[in-house]
N, C-alpha and C positions, 0 to 999 in steps of 0.2 A: 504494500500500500504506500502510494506517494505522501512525502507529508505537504505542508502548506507553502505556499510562494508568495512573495510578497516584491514588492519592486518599490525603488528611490534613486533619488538623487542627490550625491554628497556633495557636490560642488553645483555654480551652476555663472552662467552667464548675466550678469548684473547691470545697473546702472554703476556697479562699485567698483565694475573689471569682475574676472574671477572672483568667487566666494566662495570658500570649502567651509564643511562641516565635516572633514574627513576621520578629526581625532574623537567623533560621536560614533563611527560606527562598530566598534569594540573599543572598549575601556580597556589597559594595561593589565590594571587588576582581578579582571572579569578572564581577559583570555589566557586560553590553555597554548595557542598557537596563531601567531600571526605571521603571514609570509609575503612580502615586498619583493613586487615584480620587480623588472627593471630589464632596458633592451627598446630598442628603437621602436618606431613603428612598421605595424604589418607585422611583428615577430610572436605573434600567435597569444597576446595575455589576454584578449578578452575572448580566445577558444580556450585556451586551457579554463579561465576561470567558469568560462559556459560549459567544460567538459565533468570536472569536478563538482560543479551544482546540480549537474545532471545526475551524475554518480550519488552521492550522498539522499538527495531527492526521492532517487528510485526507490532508495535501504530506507526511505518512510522518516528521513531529519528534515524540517523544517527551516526552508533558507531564505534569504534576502538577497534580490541581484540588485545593483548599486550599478545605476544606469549612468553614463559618461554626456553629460550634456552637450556635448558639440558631436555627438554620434549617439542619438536616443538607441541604437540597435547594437551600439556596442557598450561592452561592460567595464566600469571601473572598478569592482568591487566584489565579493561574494562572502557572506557570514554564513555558516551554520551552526544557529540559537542553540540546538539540544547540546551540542559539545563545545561553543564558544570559541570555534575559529575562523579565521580572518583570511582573505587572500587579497588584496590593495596591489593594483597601480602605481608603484611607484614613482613614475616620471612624471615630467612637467605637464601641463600648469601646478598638480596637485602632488610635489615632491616629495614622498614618503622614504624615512631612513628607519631603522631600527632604533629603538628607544631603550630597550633593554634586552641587547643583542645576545642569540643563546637562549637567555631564560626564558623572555619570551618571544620577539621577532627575530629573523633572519632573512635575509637576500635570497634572492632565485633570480640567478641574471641569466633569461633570454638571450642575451646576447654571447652567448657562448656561441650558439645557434647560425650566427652570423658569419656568411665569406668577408671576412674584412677585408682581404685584398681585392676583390671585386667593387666592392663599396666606395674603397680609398678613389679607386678609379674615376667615379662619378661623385666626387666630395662637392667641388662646386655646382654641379646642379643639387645637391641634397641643401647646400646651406643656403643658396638663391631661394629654394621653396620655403625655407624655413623661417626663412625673413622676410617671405610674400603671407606668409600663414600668421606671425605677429603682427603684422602690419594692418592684415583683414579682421584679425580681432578688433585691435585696438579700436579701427572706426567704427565696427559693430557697437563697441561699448560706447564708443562718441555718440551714436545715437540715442541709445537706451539713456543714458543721463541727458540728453536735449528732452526725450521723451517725460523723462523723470521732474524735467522742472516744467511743464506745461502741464502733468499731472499735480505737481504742488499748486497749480494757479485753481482747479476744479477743487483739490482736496480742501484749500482755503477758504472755498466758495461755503463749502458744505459747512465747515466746523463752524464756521463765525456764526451760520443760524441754528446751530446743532443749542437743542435744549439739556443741558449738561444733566442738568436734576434727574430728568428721564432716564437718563444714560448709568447714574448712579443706583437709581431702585432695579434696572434692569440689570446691574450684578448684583444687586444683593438678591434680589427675586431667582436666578440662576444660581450662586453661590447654595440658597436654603434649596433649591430643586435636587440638585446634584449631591451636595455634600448633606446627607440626612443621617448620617451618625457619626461619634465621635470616634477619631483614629488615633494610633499610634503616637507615644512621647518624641517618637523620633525624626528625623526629618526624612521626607522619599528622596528621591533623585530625578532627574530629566537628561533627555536625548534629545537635539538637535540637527535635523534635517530639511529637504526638499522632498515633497511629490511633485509639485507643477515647477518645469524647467523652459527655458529658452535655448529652444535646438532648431537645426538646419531644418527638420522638419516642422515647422511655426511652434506653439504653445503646448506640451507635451503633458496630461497631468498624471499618477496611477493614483490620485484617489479613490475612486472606484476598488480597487481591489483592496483597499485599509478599510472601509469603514461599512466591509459588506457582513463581517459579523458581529457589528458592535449591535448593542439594544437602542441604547439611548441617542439618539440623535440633536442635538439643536443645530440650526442655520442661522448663521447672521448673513441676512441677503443686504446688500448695499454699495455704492461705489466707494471712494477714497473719501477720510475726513470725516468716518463716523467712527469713529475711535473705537475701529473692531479688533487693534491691537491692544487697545488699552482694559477692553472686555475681558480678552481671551488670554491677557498677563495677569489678569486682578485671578483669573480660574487657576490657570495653573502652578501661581506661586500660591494660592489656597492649598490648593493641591497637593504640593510640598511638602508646605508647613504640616500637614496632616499624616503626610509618610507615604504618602503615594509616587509610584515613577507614572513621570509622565511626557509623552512626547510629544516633541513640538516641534511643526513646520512651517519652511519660512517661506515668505513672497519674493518670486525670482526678481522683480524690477527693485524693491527698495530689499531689503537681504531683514532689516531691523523691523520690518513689517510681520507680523505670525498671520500665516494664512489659516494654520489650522492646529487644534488640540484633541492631545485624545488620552484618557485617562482609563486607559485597560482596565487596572483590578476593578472598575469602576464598571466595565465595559461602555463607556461615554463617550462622547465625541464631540466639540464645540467646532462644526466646519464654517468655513465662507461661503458664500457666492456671490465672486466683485468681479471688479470690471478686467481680471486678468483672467481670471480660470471659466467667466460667464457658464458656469456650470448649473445644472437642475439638480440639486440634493435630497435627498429624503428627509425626514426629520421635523421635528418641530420649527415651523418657517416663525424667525423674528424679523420682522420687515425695518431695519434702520432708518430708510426716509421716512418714516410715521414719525420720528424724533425731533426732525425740520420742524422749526416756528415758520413756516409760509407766507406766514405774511409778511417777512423782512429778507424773505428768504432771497436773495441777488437773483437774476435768472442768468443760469450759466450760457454764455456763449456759445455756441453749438458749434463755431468753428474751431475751440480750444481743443475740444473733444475729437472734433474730427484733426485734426492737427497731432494730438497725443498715439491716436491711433495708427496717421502715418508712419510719424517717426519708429515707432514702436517695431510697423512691418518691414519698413526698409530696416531697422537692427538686425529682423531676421531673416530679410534676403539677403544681408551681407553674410551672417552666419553659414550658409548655403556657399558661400564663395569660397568660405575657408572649409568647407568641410569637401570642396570639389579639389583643393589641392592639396589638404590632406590624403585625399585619396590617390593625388599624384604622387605624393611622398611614396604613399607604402607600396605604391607599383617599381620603386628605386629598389625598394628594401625585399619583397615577396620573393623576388627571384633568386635571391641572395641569401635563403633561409633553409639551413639542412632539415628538412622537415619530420623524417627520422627520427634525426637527434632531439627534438621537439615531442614526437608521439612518446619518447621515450624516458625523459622529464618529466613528464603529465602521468605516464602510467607508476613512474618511481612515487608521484608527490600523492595521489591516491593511495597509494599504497602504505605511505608514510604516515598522513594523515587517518586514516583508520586506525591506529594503534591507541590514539586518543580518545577511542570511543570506549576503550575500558575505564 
């Protein structure tokens, strides 16, 4: 019997440049085994990592694939929950070393793998791509932050007529919903991720597959400036404070934004639905513009809005630019990969890994 899958995103494309949350996907303390790729690209680490979640999966563990936002179809990442190991992407943007080398993480350099003298061959065309590929981020993220401050002109709009008082009984009213007994002396913990990412392929979310088996649902439906960070921070430092873990996702365009909470032992889940993930949620609907005083309320400009939304899409056709000469990189690298020697790495580190299941 398969066990359960789940999908995210540790890093993601921002108004802030890259944003990882990479040091939330295993704690130091928590894992038995963490193992850092490392090796160009095209040198097989998001097969191997798709090989071994496969593996593990099958034998009925419980894993997370940790999805690479500038390639939603490829992997940064793979945890399986029941034994507490890690297999991480080591290279850039998101540069993972060994933090307690031996004890607990170690290196797996893919680049064994590699004809270096073939490679050497074609150096300048590998490093011309490579400095066309930071190049097409960087404007990607010039946009997303032009975007970002034409979004603060709408968010503005909102809060200045946002009835705050409302805003206050509606966590405490939430707060008595959710939290109806008293917990633990001790304090819980929190994790720190992304589901909805900015990728080549437009706005990417797997909420859907998080909160198909929670019970409790709430929905803060609204756009920017109804202080649905400020809601879903008052929940889950409650949350906390009571002993509960609880995890929490961020908004790809501002990173300090929480798109969503979700409070397991609880089985609870505090979602969004704004003007980035425009999603239909299930759940108990709290409609945030019913908050708006309307009658002082400014009438937002309709061209800010369409403005926000341009800029937004051109971030992510330029994404699309760099993930087409990404794809030119690893056509340098593919030919260049003992792949053998690769099947044969992937079936040792299976095999390694499974010892840990005693």
């Amino acid at each position: 019997m398969k066990g359960n899958i789940k999908h995210f995103f540790p890093g993601n494309n921002t108004s802030q440049g890259f944003f990882s949350f990479y040091n939330y996907i295993l704690p130091q303390e928590k894992a038995k085994r963490i193992i850092c790729l490392k090796g160009g690209p095209g040198t097989g680490k998001s097969t191997l990592i798709k090989k071994v979640g496969e593996h593990f999966n099958n034998c009925g563990f419980d894993i997370e694939y940790h999805h690479c936002s500038s390639d939603d179809s490829s992997l940064d990442a793979l945890l399986i929950n029941n034994i507490n190991i890690a297999i991480l992407d080591g290279t850039s943007p998101h540069i993972v070393d060994p933090i307690n080398p031996g004890a607990v993480d170690e290196i797996l350099n893919l680049g064994e793998c590699l004809n270096k003298k073939e490679l050497t061959n074609i150096k300048t065309e590998i490093i011309n791509t490579n400095e066309k590929i930071s190049n097409t981020f960087k404007k990607a993220y010039s946009y997303f932050y032009a975007a970002r401050s034409i979004h603060n002109i709408w968010s503005n709009c909102n809060l200045k007529s946002l009835n705050n008082s409302k805003i206050n009984k509606l966590i405490e009213d939430l707060n008595l919903s959710i939290f109806k007994k008293n917990r633990l002396s001790y304090l819980g913990s929190e994790r720190h991720l992304f589901v909805t990412a900015f990728t080549p392929n437009g706005i990417i979310t797997y909420i859907d597959d998080i909160y198909k088996n929670i019970d409790n649902l709430y929905v803060l439906n609204g756009g920017p400036g109804l202080k649905k960070t400020k809601i879903l921070t008052s929940i889950y430092k409650e949350a906390i404070t009571r002993g509960y873990f609880v995890e929490v996702f961020h908004d790809p365009l501002i990173p300090k934004r929480i798109e969503h909470v979700f409070i397991p032992e609880l089985s609870t889940a505090i979602l969004t639905s704004n003007e980035i993930n425009k999603k239909n949620l299930p759940g108990i609907q709290i409609y945030l513009e019913n908050f708006i005083n309307h009658n002082n309320h400014s009438i937002l400009i309709k061209e800010d809005i369409k403005n926000f939304y341009m800029l937004l899409n051109e971030g992510l056709n330029i994404l699309k630019k760099a993930k087409i000469l990404h794809d030119e990189l690893e056509e340098y690298y593919n030919p260049n990969i003992d792949f053998d020697k690769l099947n044969v790495i992937e079936d040792k580190l299976i095999y390694k890994l499974k010892k840990y299941i005693k």
